[in-house]
C-alpha positions as CSV (number, residue, x, y, z in Angstrom):
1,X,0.0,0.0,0.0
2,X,2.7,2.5,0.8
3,X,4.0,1.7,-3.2
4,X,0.1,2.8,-3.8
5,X,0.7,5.9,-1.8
6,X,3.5,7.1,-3.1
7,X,2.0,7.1,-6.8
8,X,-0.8,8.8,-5.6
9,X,1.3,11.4,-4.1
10,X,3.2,11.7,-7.6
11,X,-0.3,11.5,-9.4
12,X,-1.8,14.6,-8.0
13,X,1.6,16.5,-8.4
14,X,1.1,15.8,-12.0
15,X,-2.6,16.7,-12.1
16,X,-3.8,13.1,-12.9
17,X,-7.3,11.5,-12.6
18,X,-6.6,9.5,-10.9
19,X,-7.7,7.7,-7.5
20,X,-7.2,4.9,-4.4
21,X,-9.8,2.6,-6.8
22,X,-7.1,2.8,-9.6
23,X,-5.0,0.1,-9.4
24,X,-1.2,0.5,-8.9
25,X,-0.8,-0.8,-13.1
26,X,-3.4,2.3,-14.3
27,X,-1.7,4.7,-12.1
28,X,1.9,3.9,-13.0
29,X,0.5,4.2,-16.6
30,X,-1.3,7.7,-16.4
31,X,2.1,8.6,-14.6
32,X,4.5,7.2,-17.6
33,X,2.3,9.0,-20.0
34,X,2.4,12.5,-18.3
35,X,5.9,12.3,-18.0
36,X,6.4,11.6,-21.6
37,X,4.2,14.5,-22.6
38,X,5.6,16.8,-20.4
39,X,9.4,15.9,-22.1
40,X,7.9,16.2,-25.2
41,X,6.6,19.6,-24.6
42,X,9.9,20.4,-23.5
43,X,11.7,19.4,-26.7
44,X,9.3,20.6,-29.2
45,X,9.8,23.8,-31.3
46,X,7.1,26.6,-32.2
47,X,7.1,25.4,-35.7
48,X,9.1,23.6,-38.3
49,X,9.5,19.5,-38.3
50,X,9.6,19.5,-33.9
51,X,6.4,21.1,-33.5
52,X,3.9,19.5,-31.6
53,X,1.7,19.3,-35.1
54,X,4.4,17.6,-36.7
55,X,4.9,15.5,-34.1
56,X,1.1,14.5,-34.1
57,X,1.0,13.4,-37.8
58,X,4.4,11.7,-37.9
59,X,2.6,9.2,-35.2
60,X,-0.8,9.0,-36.8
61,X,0.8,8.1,-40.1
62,X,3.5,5.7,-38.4
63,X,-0.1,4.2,-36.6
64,X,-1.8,4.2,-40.1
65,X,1.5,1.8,-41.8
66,X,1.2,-0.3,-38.8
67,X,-2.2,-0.9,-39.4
68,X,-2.1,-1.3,-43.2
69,X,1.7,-3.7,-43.0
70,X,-1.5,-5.8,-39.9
71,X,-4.0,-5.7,-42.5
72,X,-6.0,-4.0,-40.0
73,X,-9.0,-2.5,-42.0
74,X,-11.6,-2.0,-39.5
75,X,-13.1,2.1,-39.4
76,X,-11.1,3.9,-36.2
77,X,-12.4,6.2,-33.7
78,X,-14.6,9.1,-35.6
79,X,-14.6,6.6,-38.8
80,X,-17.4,5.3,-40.9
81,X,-17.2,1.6,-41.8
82,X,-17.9,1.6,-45.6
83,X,-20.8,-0.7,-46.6
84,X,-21.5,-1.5,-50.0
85,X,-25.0,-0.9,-51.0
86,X,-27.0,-2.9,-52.9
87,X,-27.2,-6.1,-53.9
88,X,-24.6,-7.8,-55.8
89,X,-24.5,-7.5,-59.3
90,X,-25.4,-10.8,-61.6
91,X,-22.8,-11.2,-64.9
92,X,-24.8,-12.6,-67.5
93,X,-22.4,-14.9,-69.8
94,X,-21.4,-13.1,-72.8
95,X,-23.7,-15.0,-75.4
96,X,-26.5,-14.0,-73.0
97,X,-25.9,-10.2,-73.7
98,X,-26.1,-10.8,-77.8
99,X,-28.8,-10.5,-79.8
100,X,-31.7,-13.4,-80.7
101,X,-30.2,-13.3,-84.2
102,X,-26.7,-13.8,-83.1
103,X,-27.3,-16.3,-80.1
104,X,-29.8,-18.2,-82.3
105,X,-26.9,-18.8,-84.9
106,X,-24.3,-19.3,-82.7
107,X,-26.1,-22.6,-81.6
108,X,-24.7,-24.0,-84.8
109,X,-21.3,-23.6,-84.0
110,X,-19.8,-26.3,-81.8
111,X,-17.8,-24.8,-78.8
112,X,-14.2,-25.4,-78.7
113,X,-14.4,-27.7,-82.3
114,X,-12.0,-27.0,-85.2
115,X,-13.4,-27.2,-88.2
116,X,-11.7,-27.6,-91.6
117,X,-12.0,-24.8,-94.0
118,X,-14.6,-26.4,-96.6
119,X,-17.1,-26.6,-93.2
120,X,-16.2,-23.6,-91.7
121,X,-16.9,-21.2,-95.2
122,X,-20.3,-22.9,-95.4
123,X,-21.2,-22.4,-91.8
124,X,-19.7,-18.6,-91.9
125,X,-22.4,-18.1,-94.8
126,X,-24.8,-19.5,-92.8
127,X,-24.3,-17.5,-89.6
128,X,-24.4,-14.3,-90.8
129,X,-27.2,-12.4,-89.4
130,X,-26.9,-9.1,-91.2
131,X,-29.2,-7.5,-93.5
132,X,-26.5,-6.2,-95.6
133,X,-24.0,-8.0,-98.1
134,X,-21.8,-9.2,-95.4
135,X,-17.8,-9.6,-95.5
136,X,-16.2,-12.7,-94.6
137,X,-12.7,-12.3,-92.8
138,X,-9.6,-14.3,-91.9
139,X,-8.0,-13.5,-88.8
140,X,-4.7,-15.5,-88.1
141,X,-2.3,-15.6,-85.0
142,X,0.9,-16.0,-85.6
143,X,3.8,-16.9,-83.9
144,X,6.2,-14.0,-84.9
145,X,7.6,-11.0,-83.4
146,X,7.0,-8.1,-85.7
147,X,9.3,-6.0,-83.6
148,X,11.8,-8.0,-86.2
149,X,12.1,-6.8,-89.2
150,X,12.8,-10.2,-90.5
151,X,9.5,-11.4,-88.8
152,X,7.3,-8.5,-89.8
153,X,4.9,-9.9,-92.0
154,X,3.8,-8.1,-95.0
155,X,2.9,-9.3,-98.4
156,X,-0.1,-8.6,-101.2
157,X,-2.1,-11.6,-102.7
158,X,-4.7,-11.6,-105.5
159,X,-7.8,-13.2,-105.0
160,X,-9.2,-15.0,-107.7
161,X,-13.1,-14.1,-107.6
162,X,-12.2,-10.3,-106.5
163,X,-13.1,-9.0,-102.9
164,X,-16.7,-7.6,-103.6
165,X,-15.7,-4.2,-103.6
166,X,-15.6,-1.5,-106.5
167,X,-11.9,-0.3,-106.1
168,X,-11.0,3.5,-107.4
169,X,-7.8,3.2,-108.4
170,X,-5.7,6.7,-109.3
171,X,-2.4,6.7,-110.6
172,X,0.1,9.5,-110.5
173,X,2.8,9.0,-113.3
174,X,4.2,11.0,-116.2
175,X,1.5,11.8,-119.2
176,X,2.6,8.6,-121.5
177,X,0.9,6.7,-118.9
178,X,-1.6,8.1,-118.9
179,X,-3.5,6.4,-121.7
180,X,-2.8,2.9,-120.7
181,X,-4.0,3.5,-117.2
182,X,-7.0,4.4,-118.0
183,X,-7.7,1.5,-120.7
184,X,-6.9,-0.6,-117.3
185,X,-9.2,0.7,-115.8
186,X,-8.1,3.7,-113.8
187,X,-10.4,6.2,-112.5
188,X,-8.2,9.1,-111.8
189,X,-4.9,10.3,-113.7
190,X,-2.8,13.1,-113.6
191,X,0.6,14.9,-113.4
192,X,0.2,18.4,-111.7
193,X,-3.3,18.5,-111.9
194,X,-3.1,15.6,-109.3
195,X,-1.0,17.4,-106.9
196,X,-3.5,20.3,-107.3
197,X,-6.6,17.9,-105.6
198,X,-4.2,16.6,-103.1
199,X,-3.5,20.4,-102.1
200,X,-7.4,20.5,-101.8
201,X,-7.1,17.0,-99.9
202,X,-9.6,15.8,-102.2
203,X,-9.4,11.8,-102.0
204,X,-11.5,10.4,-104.1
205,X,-9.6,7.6,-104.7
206,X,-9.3,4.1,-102.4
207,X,-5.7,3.0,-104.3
208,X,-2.9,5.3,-105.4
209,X,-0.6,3.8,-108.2
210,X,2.6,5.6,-108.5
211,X,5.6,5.5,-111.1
212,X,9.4,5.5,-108.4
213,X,10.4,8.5,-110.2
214,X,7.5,10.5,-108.8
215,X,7.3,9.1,-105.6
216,X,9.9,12.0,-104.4
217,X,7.0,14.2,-105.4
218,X,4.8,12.7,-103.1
219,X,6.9,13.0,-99.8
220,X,5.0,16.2,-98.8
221,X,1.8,14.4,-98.6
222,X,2.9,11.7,-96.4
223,X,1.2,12.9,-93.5
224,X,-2.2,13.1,-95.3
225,X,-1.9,9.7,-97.4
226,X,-0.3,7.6,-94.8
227,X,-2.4,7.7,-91.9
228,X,-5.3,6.9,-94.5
229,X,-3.1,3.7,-95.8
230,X,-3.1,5.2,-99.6
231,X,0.7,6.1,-99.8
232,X,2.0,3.8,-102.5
233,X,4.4,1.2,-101.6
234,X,6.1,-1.2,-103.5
235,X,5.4,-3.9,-100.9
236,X,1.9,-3.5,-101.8
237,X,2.8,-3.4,-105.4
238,X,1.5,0.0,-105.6
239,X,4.8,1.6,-106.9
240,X,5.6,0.2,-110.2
241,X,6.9,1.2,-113.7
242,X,4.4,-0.7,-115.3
243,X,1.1,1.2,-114.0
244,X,-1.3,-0.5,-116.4
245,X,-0.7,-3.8,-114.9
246,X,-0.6,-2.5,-111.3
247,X,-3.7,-0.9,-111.9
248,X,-5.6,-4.8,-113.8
249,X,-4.3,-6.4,-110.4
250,X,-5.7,-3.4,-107.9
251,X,-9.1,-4.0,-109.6
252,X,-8.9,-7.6,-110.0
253,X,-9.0,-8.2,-106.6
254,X,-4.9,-7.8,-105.6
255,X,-5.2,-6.8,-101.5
256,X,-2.3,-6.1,-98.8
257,X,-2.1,-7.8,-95.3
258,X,0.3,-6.6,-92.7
259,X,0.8,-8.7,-89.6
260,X,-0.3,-6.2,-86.2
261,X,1.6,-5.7,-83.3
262,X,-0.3,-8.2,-81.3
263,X,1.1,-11.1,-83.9
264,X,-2.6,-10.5,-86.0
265,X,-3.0,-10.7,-89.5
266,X,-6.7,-9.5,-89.9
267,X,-7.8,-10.0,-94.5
268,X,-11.2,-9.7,-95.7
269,X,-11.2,-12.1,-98.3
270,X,-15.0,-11.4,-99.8
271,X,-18.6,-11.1,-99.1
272,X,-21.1,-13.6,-97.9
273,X,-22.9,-13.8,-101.4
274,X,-20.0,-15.4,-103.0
275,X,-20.8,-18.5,-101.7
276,X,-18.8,-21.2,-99.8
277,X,-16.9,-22.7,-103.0
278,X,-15.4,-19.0,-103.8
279,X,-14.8,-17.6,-100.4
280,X,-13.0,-21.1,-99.7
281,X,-10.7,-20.3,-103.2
282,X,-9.8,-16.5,-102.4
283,X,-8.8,-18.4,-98.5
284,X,-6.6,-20.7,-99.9
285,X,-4.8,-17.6,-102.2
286,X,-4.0,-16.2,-98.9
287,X,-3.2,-19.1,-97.0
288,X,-0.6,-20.1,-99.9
289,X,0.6,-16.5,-99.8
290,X,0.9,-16.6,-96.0
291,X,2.7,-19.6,-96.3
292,X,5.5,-18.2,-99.2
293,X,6.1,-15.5,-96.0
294,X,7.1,-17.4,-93.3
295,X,10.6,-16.2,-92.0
296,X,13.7,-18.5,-92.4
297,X,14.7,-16.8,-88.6
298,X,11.5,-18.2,-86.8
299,X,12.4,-21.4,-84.9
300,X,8.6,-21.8,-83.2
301,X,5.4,-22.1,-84.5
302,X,4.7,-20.1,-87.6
303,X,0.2,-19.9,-87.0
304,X,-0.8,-20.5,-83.7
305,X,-4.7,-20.3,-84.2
306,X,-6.8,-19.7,-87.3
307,X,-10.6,-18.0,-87.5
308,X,-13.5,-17.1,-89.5
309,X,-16.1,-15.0,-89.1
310,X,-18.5,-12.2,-91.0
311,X,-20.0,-9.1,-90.4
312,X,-21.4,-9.3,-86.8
313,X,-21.2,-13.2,-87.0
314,X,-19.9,-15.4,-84.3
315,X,-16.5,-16.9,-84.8
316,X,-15.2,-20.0,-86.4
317,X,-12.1,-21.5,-85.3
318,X,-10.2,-23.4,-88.4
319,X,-7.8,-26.1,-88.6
320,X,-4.6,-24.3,-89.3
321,X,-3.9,-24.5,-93.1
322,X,-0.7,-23.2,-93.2
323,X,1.7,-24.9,-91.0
């Protein structure tokens, strides 16, 4: 008991309240934290990192780490728990949030079957659900790295039975071209006057032959055919001497495929009104073509998946053609 009075006596010199019920634990705890405010007060500054604000949020941030290093989430004093409201939201599966249309012809494909390329053109002409003249396109995932330029795919094919579309092809070569261009078939031709409807970005053209001696001419409208994929290239067979037979190929169905930077090579190879037998012979071109492209470099696999689909249609996975 004397212990007891003597931390009583110490108590009420610090101003504590505290009293005999208090047991000699609580009171030697009141004590040790008034003593260790009143040194604190002694060491702290007016302002500046020893202020007693400082002090204060350097330990309620050094409280806050210890709880969040605990995993200690529950609301402190003053604190709101947060409760979520509602109930929880139902994820409908992905065919659920399709149309009737799409989900009704989806039923025909089999899930996680490969079908050979004869089945799959029939069944993309029967699953397409558009009103309009659908297209019908190849999407392939390869195994390259187009970072490399070895392994950066890029490469024209013609299609035999065209792609459905009504190309307008302009070429941009010296005036003794001009004739045989348009007995190709050429809807636009020109020297200067050309240059003069680029100036007004007129673009009324979806291919742009070129001769290479006037390419230099056409450096200053990079930035206005490139972005729109019309810059002539002779990868794409778009920059050639002969610009009578460049334009017979753009309108006889020649298209260019580039592979993307997710390993991708995306071709629309026709419309849905060709008919299986034709789509299956303008996916064979490409296959072949794809096939003539694979890099010597490559030591994995060259197509890692093949798929089909149209317009708006579900897809169909293929049995890789090209190996």
């Amino acid at each position: 008991m004397a212990k007891k009075a003597d931390l009583l006596d110490k108590a009420k010199e610090l101003k504590l309240d505290v009293s005999e019920k208090n047991t000699i634990a609580e009171i030697e705890s009141a004590i040790a934290t008034a003593e260790k405010h009143e040194v604190r007060e002694a060491t702290t500054a007016k302002a500046g990192k020893r202020s007693q604000k400082s002090l204060d949020e350097a330990e309620a941030k050094a409280e806050k780490e210890a709880r969040k290093e605990a995993g200690d989430t529950t609301p402190q004093e003053g604190g709101e728990a947060t409760v979520k409201k509602g109930p929880k939201p139902i994820v409908r599966p992905l065919i659920e949030r399709r149309g009737k249309k799409y989900q009704e012809v989806a039923k025909k494909i089999e899930t996680g079957k490969l079908y050979n390329l004869s089945d799959a053109m029939k069944l993309a002409v029967e699953t397409s659900t558009t009103k309009f003249d659908a297209s019908v396109e190849v999407h392939v995932r390869l195994g390259v790295d187009p970072r490399q330029a070895d392994q950066n795919i890029r490469a024209t094919v013609v299609l035999p039975n065209g792609t459905g579309r009504t190309l307008r092809v302009a070429v941009f070569a010296p005036e003794d071209s001009h004739s045989e261009a348009k007995k190709a078939g050429a809807d636009v031709v020109g020297d200067d006057d050309f240059l003069k409807q680029l100036d007004r970005e007129n673009l009324n053209f979806d291919v742009l032959v070129s001769t290479p001696q006037y390419m230099a001419r056409l450096g200053k409208y990079a930035r206005l055919l490139g972005p729109r994929g019309l810059m002539p290239n002779p990868k794409a067979g778009t920059v050639a001497t002969d610009v009578a037979k460049a334009v017979s190929e753009a309108k006889a169905g020649k298209v260019e495929y580039r592979v993307d930077k997710q390993s991708i090579v995306h071709l629309a190879i026709g419309k849905v009104s060709f008919g299986a037998t034709k789509l299956e012979q303008n996916a064979q071109s490409f296959f072949d073509s794809l096939q003539a492209q694979k890099p010597s470099s490559l030591k994995g696999v060259y197509v890692k998946s093949t798929a089909i689909t149209t317009s708006m249609g579900p897809g169909i996975k293929v049995e890789n053609v090209v190996s």
